[in-house]
Structure formats: structure tokens, C-alpha cells
C-alpha positions in Angstrom: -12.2 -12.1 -12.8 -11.3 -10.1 -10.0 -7.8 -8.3 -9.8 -5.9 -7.8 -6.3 -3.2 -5.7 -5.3 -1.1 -6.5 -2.8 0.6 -4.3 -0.3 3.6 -4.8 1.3 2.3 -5.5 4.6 -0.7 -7.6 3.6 1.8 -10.2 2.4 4.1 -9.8 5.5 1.1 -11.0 7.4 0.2 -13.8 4.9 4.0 -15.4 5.5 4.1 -14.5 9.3 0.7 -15.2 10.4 -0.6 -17.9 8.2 1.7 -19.6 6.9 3.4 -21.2 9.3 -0.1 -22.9 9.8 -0.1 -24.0 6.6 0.9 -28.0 6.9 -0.2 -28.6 3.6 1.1 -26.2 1.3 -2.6 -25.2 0.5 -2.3 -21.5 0.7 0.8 -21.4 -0.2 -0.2 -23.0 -3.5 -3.5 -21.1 -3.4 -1.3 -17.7 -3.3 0.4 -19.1 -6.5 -2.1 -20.1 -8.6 -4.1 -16.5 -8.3 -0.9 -15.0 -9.2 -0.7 -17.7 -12.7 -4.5 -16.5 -13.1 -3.6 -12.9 -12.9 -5.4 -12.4 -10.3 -3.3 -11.4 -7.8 -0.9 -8.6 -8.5 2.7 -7.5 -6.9 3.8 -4.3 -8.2 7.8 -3.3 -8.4 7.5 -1.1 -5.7 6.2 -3.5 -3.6 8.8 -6.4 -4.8 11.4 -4.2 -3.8 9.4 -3.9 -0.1 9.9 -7.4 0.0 13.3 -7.7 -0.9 13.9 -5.8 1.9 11.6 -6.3 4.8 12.3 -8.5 7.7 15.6 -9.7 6.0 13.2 -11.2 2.9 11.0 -13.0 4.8 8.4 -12.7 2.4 10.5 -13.7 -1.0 11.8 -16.8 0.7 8.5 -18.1 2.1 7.2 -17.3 -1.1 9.8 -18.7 -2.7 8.2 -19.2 -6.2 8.4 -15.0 -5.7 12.3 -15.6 -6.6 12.1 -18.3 -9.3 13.4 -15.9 -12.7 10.3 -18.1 -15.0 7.8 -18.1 -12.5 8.6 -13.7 -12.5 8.7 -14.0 -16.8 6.0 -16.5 -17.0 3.3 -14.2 -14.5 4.4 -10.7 -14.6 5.9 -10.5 -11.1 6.5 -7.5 -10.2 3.9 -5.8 -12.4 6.4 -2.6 -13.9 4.9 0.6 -12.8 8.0 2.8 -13.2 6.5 5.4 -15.8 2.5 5.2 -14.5 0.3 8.2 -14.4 -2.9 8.4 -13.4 -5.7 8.7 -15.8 -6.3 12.7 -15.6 -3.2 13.4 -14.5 -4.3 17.3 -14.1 -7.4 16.3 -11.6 -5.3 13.6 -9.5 -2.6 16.3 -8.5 -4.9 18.6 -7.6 -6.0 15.7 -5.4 -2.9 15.3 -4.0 -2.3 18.6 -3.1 -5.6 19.1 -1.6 -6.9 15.8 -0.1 -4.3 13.3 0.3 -2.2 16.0 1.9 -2.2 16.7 6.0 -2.8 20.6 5.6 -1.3 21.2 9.0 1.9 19.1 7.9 1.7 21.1 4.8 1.7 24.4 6.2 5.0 23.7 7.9 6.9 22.9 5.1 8.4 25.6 2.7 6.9 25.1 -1.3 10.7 23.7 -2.5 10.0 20.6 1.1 6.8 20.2 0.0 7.3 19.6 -3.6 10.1 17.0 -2.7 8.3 15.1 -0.2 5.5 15.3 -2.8 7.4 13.5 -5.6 8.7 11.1 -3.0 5.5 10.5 -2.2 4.2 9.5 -5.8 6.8 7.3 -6.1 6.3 5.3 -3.1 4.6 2.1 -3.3 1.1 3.0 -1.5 0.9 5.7 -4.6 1.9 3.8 -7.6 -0.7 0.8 -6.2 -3.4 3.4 -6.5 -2.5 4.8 -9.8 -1.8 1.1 -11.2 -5.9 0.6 -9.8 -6.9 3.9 -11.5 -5.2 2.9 -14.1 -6.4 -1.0 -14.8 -10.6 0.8 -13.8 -9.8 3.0 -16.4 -8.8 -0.1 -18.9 -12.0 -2.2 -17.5 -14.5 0.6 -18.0 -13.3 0.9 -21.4 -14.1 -2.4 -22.3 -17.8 -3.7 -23.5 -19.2 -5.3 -20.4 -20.3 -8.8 -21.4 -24.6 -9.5 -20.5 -24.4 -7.5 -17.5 -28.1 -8.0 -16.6 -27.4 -8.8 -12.9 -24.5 -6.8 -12.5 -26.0 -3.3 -12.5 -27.2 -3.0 -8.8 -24.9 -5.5 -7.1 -21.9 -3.1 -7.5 -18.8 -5.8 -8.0 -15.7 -5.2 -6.2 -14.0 -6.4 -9.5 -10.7 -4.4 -8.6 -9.7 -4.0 -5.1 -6.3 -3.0 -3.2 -5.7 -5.4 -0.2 -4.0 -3.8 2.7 -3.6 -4.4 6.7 -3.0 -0.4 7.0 -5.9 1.3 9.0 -6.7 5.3 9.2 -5.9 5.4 12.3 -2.8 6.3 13.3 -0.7 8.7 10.6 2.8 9.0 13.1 3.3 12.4 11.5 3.1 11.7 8.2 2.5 14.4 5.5 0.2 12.6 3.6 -2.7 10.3 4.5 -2.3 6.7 3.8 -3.4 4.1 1.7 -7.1 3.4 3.5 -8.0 7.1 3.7 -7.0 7.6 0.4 -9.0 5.3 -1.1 -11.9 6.2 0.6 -11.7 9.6 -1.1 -11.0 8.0 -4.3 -14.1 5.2 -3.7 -11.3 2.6 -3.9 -12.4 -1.2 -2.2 -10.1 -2.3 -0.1 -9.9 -5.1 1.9 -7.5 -6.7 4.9 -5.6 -10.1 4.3 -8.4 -11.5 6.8 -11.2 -10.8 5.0 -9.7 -11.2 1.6 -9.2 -15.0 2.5 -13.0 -15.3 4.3 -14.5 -14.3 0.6 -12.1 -16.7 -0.9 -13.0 -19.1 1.8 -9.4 -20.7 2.0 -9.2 -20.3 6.0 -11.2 -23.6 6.1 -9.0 -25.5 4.1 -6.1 -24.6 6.3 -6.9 -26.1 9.5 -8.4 -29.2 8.4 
């Protein structure tokens, strides 16, 4: 079954955009049942986004979020406190050479850099991308069941959902989460069109 990772903002959206739409309860209890099915996957980092953002919009439209045996029961927030990526050697060399603005970089003495780095791999965007390295790694390990029409069709089986884009950086030292997946080969996908594959928008506005 497929595995999603939610961003911070990607749910923000889902509470202030969709749901008030949502007479029924439909995607509110659509949202739920992805996360019982393991489907759908909040990490700490980005728990403690919510907790925060918009005075806890998110946690108190999502309200099951709070409930302490719904977070027992499903895993919510998935612990990443102690993750490292696969090849741990390889991925910082990544860091320091392609998820890094160079001409940020270049302003910043080696003592700056190094802290902004290490803030940096603790931040949620980060620890989403090493928990996807991590749960490919985990998947590719595994025998693939009778995978006679899956060779060519390339299955998005993992994918990091995410209303960021590439455009704008405001300054930042490193690039965010859509670029860096594109280096890494990482699927993402918007709220929008996470919900048009799911094909859940229908059911809303009937």
C-alpha cells in the first residue's frame, strides 16, 4: 500500500481549505482512516509544527490528532528523533554540496555553517526525507510479491506530500523540500493532487 508523508503545510491547507467544506465528515474521516491503515504518516517534527501553527488549528480540526489512543493505537507522530539516512557518508556530502545555496554558503564562516547545518538536519523538511530514505531503504529490502506488471509502470509507492514549490527560497541557506527531492528522485505531490488520485474531492461536494 502506498505510504505518505505529510508536511506541515499540506495539512494546514487540508483544515483551512477543505475542510470547512466538508458537511459530512467524509474527509475528515477519510484523513483518519489512512492514518489507521498506515498509510498516511505524521512525523514528530511535524506534530510539533502543528502544535504550534495558527494557534493549533490543525490538532483541533483534526481532533482525533489529540486523542492519547488514537496517537498509541496509529503511531502518531511517527518518532524520528535518532534517524539517519541510509549512507550516512554519501547523504552529507549531499548536503554540503547540493542541498546547500553555495552563494549563502560562501558568506557564512565554517563554525555558521556547521550550526545552521545541524539545524538544518533537524528540521522537519529533513527528517521527512531521511524517514522516506529510510522506509525505500526497508521496501527495497523486502521480496517484491509477483511483480510482473510492476516493472515498467514505476509505482509512486512512497511519496512526500507538500504545498512548498521551488520557487521562491526568501534567503534561505538551503534549498527546500521540492528541489531536494528532485535531486534525490523523491515523488512528491501537493494536497490537490494527492486528493484527485484518491478521488475524494467528488465525495465532498455532493
Amino acid at each position: 500500500s502506498m505510504k505518505i508523508i505529510f508536511d506541515t503545510c499540506s495539512l494546514l491547507s487540508l483544515v483551512r481549505y477543505y475542510l470547512p467544506f466538508d458537511k459530512q465528515n467524509n474527509l475528515l474521516n477519510f484523513i483518519r482512516s489512512k492514518i489507521e491503515a498506515s498509510e498516511l504518516i505524521i512525523i514528530d517534527a511535524v506534530y510539533k509544527e502543528c502544535q504550534i501553527i495558527a494557534k493549533g488549528i490543525i490538532l483541533d480540526t483534526l481532533f482525533y490528532l489529540k486523542d492519547k489512543n488514537f496517537k498509541k493505537d496509529n503511531e502518531v507522530p511517527v518518532n524520528t528523533e535518532n534517524i539517519i539516512a541510509p549512507s550516512p557518508a554519501k547523504f552529507l556530502r549531499q548536503v554540503d554540496n547540493q542541498f546547500v545555496i553555495g552563494i549563502m554558503k560562501n558568506r557564512l564562516s565554517e563554525a555558521e555553517y556547521e550550526n545552521r547545518k545541524e539545524e538544518f538536519m533537524r528540521s522537519a523538511d529533513m527528517r521527512m526525507i531521511l524517514y522516506y530514505l529510510n522506509l525505500k531503504q526497508q521496501a527495497e529490502s523486502q521480496p517484491r510479491q509477483s511483480s510482473l506488471f510492476e516493472e515498467d509502470t514505476n509505482r509512486k509507492d512512497i511519496i512526500i506530500v507538500t504545498e512548498e514549490t521551488q520557487a521562491n527560497n526568501d534567503g534561505k541557506l538551503f534549498h527546500k523540500i521540492p528541489k531536494i527531492c528532485e535531486i534525490l528522485n523523491i515523488p512528491i505531490m501537493t494536497l490537490p493532487e494527492l486528493l484527485t488520485e484518491y478521488d475524494v474531492i467528488d465525495a465532498l461536494f455532493k
